[in-house]
C-alpha angles and dihedrals in degrees: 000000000000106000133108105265085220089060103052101073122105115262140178107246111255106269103231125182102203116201124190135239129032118351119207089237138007107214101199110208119037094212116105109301094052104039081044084051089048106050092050091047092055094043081059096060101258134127108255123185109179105207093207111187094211122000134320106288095009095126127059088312082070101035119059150078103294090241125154108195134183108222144015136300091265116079115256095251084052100053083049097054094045097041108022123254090273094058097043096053091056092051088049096052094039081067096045085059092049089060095049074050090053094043089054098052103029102068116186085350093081121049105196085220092146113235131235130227108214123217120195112198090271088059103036097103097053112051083041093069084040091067096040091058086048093055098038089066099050103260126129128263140142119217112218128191101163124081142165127230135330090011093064098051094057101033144037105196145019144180111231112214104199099191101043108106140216103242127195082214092198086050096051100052094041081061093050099046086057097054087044083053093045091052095051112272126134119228111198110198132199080016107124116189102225096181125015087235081071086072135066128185129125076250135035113197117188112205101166102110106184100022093055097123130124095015100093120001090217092060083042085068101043112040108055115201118240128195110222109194127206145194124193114183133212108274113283128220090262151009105264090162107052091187136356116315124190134179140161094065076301106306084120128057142157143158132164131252116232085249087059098248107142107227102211125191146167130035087146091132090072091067106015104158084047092057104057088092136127089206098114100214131106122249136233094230093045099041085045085063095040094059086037087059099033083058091052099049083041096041081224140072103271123242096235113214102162131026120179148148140214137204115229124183115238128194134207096255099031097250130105138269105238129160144015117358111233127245090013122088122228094010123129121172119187103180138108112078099154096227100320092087097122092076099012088052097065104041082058091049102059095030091060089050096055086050085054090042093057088257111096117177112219092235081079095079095060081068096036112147101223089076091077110014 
């Protein structure tokens, strides 16, 4: 079936009161960024209408691997080098708040398991000294070199991030767009936003990360789409993955529903040019190495009962887009997380919306458009 496992779980429509005439701010993409920017909008007094394409959490907020993750999409001794140890740390603990905010507002849809980052003898090394910049500055990591099967078989190391979560993503989103509704704002499904002249508000916000494109040319350049492609399986006897794993510099991810279905994604290194694409369907080679690795990890060949994908948005430097757009008044983009939105997403979102609000946090700069635009 290709459909996002997420999805595909019942749900109550979104219960929208629509008003008429001018709203205060349009907020475009009802995943996480947008239904986060409007919740806190609303709660700040303003009129909020939220234009959606397709349904609440169709896009990436609906489509990927469930993972709540600390941090950003550059490893930590990256961002240090880039940005300095001060500033890294920030950005790391900006996004451990924002999963005591996610826990807050998710409900049953987050489970606060921890993840690991795996580490085979070619990447050792690397995620050693990983852990010890993490600990160096003061943030929290296990360090794990004892595994059971088939784990051990295949790695040698791992981080253990203790506060990193397990997410229904779907779920999630669909959370966070009825408290947005219960505090005011409007949700306009099946309602695309072709050109931003359809619109009117005193603030546009797009929230629409990997399918930004065509809405300002300037975004188009900066923001690359990126397929993202997924596997769940049919339940299995047991849990073998107790929270999310990921390996490979993350091309390869995985974690277990609690009903045992193993949720498999990535692969997109073995056709890496193919896969910066905004087409939104799964491939024969990448769902070929899905099911390959899904056997190894099994010992078995895997019963497939969902296949997806799902389009990111990915900048130039691996940090997000988040604040005012340059050159353009009243215009706020917070997109661009370069696979990390589920936690990202929602730090931007509200972020953007406290810059709209009079009361901008000074985390915003380190996502300030103007970098890139």
């Amino acid at each position: 079936m290709t459909q996002s496992y997420w999805l595909a779980e019942p749900a109550e429509p979104i219960a929208a009161t629509l008003g008429d005439g001018r709203v205060d701010v349009v907020v475009i993409g009802a995943g996480v960024t947008g239904c986060a920017c409007a919740l806190a909008l609303a709660e700040g007094g303003l009129r909020v209408r939220v234009h959606e394409a397709r349904r609440v959490a169709w896009g990436a907020s609906g489509r990927n691997g469930g993972f709540a993750l600390r941090g950003a999409a550059m490893s930590y001794p990256e961002a240090r080098r880039r940005l300095g140890s001060e500033v890294a740390a920030g950005l790391w603990h900006l996004t451990e708040r924002y999963l005591e905010r996610m826990e807050d507002l998710a409900g049953d849809a987050l489970s606060r398991v921890g993840s690991l980052r795996l580490a085979d003898e070619e990447e050792l090394e690397t995620v050693r000294a990983e852990f010890e910049a993490l600990r160096e500055d003061g943030l929290d990591a296990e360090w794990v070199d004892e595994f059971d099967p088939p784990l051990s078989e295949l790695f040698v190391g791992a981080i253990r991030h203790p506060g990193d979560g397990s997410l229904q993503p779907a779920r999630w989103v669909r959370r966070l767009a009825a408290h947005a509704v219960a505090a005011g704002a409007e949700i306009v499904e099946e309602s695309r936003v072709e050109a931003l002249g359809e619109v009117d508000a005193d603030h546009i916000v797009i929230a629409t990360d990997g399918y930004t494109q065509g809405l300002l040319p300037e975004l188009d350049a900066a923001i690359r789409p990126v397929r993202g492609q997924v596997i769940a399986t049919e339940p299995l006897e047991r849990i073998l993955f107790a929270c999310p794993h990921y390996a490979r510099h993350g091309f390869d991810y995985w974690q277990q529903t609690p009903d045992a279905r193993l949720v498999l994604g990535g692969r997109r290194d073995k056709n890496l040019e193919g896969e910066y694409t905004n087409d939104e369907v799964v491939t024969e080679l990448i769902q070929r190495e899905l099911e390959a690795f899904a056997e190894q990890l099994l010992g078995e060949p895997p019963a497939i009962a969902y296949r997806w994908s799902g389009i990111f948005g990915e900048t130039e430097d691996r940090l997000p887009l988040g604040g005012a757009v340059p050159g353009r008044d009243g215009m706020w983009v917070a997109a661009g997380y370069s696979g990390h939105g589920n936690v990202l997403g929602l730090a931007c979102g509200e972020l953007v919306a406290g810059a709209i609000l009079g009361r901008p946090a000074p985390e915003l700069q380190l996502f300030d458009p103007g970098r890139l635009l």
